[in-house]
N, CA, C and O of each residue as an XYZ file, in Angstrom:
532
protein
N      89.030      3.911     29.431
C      88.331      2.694     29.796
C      86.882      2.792     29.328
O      86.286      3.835     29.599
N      86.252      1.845     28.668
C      84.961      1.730     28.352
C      84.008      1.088     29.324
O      84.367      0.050     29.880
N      82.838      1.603     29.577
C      82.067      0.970     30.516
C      80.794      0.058     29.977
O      79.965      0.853     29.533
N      80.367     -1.155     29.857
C      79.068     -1.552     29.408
C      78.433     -1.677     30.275
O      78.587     -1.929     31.470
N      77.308     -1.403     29.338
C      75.451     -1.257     30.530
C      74.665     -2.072     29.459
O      74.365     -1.821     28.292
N      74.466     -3.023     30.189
C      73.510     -3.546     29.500
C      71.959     -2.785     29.531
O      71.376     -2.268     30.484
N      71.490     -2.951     27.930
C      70.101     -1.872     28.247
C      68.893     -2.653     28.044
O      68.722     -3.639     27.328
N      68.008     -1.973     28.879
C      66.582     -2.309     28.605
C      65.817     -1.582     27.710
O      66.492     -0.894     26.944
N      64.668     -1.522     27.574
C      64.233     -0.884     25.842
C      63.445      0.539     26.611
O      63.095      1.544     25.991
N      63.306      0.347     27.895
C      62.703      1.712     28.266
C      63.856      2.841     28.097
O      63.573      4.007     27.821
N      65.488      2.275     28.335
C      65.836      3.153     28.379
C      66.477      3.670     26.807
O      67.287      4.592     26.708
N      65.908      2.834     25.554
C      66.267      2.870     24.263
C      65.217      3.889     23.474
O      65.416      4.358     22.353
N      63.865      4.164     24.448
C      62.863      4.711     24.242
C      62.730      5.903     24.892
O      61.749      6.111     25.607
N      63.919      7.018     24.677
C      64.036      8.168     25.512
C      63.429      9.318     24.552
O      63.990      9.598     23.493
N      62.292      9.946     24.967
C      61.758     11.014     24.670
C      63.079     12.122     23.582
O      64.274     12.206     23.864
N      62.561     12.655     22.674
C      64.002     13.243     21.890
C      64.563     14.030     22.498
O      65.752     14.267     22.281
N      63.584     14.896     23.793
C      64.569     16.087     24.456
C      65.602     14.843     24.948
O      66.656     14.697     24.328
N      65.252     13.886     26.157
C      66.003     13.278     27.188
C      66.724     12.751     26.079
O      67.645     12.120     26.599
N      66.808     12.670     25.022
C      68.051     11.805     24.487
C      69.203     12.281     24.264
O      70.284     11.692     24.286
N      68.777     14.291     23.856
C      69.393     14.904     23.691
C      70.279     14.959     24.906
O      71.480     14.969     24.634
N      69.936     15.000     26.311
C      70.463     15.589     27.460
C      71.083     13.840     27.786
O      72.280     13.587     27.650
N      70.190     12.892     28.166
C      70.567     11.783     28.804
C      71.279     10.942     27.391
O      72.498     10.776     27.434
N      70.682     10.537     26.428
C      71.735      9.869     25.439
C      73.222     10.233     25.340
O      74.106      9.377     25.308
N      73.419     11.405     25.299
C      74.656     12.097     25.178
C      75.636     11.279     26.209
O      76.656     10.602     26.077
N      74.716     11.731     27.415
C      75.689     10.923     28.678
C      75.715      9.271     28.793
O      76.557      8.746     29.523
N      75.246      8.874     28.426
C      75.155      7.310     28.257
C      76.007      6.749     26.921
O      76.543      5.653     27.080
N      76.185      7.434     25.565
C      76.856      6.968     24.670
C      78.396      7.714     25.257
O      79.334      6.917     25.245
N      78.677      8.887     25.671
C      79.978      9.648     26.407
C      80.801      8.270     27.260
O      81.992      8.030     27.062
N      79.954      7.467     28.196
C      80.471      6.969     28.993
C      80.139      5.290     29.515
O      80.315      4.700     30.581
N      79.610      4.915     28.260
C      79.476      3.269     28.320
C      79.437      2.509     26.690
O      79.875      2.794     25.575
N      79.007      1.908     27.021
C      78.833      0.824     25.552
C      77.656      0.255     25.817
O      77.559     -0.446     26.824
N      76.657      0.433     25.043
C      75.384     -0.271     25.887
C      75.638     -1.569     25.078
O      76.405     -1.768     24.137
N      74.714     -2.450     25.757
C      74.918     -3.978     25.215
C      73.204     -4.454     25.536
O      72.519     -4.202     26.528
N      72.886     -5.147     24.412
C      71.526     -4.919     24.273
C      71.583     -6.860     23.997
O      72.633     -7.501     24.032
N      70.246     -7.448     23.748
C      70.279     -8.703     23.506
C      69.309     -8.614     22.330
O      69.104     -7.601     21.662
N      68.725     -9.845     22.161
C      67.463    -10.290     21.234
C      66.397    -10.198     21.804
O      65.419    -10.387     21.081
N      66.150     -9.908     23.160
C      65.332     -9.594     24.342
C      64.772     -8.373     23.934
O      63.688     -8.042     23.455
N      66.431     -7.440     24.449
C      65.810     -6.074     24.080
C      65.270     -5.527     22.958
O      64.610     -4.491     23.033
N      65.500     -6.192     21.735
C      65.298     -5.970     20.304
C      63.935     -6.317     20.273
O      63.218     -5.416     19.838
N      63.321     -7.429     20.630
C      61.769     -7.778     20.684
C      61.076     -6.919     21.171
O      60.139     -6.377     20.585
N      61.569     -6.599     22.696
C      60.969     -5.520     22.926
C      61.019     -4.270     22.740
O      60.574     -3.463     23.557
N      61.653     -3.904     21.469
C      61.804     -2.555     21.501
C      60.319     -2.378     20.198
O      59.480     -1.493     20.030
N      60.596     -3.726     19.488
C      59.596     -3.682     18.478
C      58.263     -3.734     19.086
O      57.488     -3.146     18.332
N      57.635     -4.204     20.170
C      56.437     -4.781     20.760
C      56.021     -3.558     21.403
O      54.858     -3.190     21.568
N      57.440     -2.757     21.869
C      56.220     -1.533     22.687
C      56.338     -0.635     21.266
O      55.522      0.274     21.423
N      56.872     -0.500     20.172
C      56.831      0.540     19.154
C      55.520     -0.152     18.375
O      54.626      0.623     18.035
N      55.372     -1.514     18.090
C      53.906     -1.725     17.717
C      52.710     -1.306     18.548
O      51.651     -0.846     18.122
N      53.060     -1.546     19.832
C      52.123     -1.053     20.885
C      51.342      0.554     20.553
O      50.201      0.946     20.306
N      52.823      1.217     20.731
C      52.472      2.941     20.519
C      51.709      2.958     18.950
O      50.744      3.715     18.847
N      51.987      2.401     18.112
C      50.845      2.496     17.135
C      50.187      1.754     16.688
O      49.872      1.816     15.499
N      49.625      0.491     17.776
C      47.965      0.260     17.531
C      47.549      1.122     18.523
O      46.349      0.849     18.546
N      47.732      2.071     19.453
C      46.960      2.778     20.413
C      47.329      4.249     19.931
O      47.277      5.244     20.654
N      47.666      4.229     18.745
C      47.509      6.034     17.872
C      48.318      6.515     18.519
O      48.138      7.685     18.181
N      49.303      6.557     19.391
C      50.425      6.872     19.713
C      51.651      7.738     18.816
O      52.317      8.773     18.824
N      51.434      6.647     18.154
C      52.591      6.944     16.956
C      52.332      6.935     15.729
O      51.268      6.382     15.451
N      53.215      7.560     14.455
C      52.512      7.014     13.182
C      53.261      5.595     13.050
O      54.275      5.256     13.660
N      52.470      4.787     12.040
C      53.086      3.755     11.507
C      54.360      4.893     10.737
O      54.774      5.435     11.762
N      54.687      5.148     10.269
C      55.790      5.908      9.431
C      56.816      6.368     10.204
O      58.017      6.162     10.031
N      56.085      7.241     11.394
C      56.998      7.260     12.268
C      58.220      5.994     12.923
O      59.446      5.955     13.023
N      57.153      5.131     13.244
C      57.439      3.798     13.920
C      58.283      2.851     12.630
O      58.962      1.960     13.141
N      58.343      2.872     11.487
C      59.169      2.389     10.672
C      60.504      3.154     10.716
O      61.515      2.548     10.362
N      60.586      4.342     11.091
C      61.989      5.302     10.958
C      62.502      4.521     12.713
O      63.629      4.035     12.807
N      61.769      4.510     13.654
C      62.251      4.555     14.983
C      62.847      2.686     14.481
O      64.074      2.702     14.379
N      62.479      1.793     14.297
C      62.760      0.395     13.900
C      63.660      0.433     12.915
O      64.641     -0.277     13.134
N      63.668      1.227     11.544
C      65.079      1.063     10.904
C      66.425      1.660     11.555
O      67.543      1.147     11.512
N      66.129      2.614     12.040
C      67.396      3.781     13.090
C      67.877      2.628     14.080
O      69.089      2.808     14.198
N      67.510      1.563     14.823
C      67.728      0.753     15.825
C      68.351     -0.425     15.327
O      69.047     -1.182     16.006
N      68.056     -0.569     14.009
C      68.585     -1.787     13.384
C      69.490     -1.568     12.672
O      70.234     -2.488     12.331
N      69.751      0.198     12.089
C      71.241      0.482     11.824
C      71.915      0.631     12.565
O      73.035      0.999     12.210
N      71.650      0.443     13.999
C      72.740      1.499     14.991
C      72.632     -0.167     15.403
O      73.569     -0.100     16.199
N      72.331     -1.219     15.460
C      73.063     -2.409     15.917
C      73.926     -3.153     14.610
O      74.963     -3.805     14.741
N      73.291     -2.904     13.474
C      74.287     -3.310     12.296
C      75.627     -2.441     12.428
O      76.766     -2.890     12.296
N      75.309     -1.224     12.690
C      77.143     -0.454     12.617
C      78.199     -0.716     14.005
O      79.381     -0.401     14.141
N      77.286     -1.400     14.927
C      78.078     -1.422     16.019
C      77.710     -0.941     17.271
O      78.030     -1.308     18.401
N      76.836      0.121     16.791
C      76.724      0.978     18.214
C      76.642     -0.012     19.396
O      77.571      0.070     20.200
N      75.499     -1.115     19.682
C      75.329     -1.411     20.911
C      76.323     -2.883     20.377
O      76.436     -3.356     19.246
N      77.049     -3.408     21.914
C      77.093     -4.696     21.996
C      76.637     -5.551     21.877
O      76.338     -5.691     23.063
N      75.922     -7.108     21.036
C      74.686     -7.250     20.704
C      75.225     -8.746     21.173
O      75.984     -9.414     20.471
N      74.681     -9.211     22.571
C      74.759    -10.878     23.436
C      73.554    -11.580     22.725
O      72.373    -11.241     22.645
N      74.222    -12.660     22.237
C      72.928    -13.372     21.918
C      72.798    -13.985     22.985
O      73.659    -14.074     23.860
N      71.220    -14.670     23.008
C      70.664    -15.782     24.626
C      70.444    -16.770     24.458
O      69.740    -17.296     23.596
N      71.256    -17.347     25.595
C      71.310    -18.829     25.418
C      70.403    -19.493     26.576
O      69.724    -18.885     27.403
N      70.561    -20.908     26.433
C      69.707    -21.719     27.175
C      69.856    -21.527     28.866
O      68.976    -21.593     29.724
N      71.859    -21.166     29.053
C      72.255    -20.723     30.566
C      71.523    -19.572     30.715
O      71.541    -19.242     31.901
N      70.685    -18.573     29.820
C      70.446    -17.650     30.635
C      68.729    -18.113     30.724
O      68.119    -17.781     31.741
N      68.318    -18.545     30.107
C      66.604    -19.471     30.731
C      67.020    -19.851     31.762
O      66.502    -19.285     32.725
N      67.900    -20.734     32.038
C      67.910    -21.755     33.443
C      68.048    -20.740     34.415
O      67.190    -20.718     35.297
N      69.069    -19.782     34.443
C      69.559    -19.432     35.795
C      67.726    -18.306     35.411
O      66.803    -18.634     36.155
N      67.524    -17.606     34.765
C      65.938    -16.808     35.069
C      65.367    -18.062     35.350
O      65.059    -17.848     36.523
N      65.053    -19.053     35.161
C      63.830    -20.192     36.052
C      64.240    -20.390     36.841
O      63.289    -20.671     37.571
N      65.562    -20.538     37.691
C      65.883    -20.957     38.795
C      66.118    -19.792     39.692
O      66.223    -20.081     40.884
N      66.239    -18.359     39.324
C      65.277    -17.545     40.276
C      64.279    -17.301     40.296
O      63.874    -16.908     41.390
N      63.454    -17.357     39.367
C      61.840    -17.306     39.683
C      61.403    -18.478     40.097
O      60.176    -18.505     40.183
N      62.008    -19.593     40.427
C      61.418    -20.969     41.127
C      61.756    -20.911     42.582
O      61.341    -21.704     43.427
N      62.738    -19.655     42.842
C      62.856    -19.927     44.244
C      61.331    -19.559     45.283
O      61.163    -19.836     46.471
N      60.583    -19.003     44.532
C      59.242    -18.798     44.591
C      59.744    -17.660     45.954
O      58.825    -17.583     46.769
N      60.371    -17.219     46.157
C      60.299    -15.486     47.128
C      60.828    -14.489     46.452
O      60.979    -13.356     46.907
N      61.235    -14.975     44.978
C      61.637    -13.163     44.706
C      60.291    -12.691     43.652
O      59.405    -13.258     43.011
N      60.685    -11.513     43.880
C      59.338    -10.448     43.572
C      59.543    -10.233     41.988
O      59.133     -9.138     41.604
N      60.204    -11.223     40.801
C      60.628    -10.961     39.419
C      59.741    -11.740     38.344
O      59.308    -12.892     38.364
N      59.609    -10.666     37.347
C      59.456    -11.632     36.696
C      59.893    -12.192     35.278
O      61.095    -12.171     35.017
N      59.240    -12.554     34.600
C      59.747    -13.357     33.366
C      60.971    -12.626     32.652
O      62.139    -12.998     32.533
N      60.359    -11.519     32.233
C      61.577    -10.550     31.718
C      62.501     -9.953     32.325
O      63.400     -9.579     31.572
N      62.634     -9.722     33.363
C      63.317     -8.871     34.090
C      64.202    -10.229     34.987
O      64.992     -9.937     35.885
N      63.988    -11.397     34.673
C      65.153    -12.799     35.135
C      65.732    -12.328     33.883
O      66.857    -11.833     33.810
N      65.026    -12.476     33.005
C      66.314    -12.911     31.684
C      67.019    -11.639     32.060
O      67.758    -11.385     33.011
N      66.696    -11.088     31.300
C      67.693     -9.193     31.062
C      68.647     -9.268     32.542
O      69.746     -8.713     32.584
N      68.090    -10.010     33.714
C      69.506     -9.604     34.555
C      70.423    -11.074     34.462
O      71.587    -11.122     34.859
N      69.789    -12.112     33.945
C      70.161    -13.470     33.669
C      71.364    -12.992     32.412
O      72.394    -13.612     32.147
N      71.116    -12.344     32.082
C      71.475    -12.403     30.024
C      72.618    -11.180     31.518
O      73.525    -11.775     32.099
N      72.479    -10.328     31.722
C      73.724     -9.348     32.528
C      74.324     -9.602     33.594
O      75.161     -8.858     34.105
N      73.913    -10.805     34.086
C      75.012    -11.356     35.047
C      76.137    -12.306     34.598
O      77.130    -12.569     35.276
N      75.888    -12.741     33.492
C      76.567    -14.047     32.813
C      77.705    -13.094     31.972
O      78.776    -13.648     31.725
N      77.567    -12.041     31.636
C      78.575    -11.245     31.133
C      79.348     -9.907     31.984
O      80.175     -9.111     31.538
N      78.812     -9.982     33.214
C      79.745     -9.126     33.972
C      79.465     -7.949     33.691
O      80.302     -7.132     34.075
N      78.182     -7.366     32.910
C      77.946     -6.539     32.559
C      77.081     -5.105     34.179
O      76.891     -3.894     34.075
N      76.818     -6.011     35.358
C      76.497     -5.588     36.730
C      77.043     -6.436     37.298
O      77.189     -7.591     36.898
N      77.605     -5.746     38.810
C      78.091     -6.684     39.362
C      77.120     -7.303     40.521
O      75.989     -6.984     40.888
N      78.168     -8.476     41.010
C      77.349     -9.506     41.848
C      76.573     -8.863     43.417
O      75.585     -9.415     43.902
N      77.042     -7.987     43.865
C      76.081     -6.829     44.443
C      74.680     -6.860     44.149
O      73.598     -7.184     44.640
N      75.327     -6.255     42.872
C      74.631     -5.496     42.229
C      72.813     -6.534     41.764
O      71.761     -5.911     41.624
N      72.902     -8.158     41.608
C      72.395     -8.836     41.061
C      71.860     -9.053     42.531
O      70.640     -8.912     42.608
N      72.396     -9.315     43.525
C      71.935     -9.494     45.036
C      71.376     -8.953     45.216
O      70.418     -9.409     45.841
N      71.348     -7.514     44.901
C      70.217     -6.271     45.895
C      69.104     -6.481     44.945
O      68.137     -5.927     45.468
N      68.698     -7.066     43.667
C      67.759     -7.402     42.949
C      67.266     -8.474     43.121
O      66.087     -8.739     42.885
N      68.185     -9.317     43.600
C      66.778    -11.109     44.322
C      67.087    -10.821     45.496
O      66.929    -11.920     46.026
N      67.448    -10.074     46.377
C      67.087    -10.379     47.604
C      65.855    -10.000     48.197
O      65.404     -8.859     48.100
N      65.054    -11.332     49.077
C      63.775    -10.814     49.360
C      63.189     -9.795     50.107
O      62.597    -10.344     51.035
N      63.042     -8.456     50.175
C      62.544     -7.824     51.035
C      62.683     -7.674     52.206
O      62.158     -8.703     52.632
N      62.923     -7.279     52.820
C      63.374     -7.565     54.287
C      62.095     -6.621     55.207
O      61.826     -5.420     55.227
N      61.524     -7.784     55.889
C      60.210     -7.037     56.824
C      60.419     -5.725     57.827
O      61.287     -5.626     58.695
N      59.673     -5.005     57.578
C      59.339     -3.620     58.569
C      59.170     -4.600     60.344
O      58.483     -5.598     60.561
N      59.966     -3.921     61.216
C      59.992     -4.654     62.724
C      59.334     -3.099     63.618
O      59.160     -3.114     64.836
């Protein structure tokens, strides 16, 4: 049985030891499924790391072509986003009590619409806080 996880770009941005140790276990036992979301942002924090000398530009061209072969060959599941997943992210961030924001509606907007977490799972993430008594 194959498992998908939909991913976010922090976790596409794993240090080379942790990729060695944690990639292993994440490609072993899912299918990640990534969007046009995660792809923007994978480019925005890799531009990031080198306007702040972080990284080389050279470097950062190998980390951006490696990501764009490994979605051309298949590796990740690749959801494109549609307009249902804007609405349902504005219509939880309009409920004006959950603690989310812009990005983090879509990415669970874009993973609830594909079953990729379950409905739990999407609950324990808008539900509001529950006060200290």
């Amino acid at each position: 049985m194959v498992l998908y996880r939909y991913e976010r770009v922090s976790c596409l941005l794993l240090p080379r030891t942790a990729e060695r140790k944690g990639g292993n276990f994440l490609t072993a036992h899912t299918k990640p499924i990534i969007s046009a979301l995660t792809e923007i942002e994978l480019f925005s924090a890799v531009s990031k790391k080198v306007r702040k000398k972080e990284m080389k530009r050279k470097d950062a061209g190998r980390v951006v072509a490696r990501f764009l072969a490994d979605i051309e060959n298949g590796y990740y599941t690749y959801l494109p986003l549609e307009a249902s997943h804007y609405r349902l992210a504005r219509d939880w961030i309009g409920m004006f009590i959950l603690p989310i924001g812009t990005l983090d509606a879509l990415h669970l907007a874009i993973s609830s619409s594909e079953d990729s977490i379950s409905s739990q799972q999407i609950q324990g993430c808008l539900s509001p806080p529950k006060p200290f008594h």
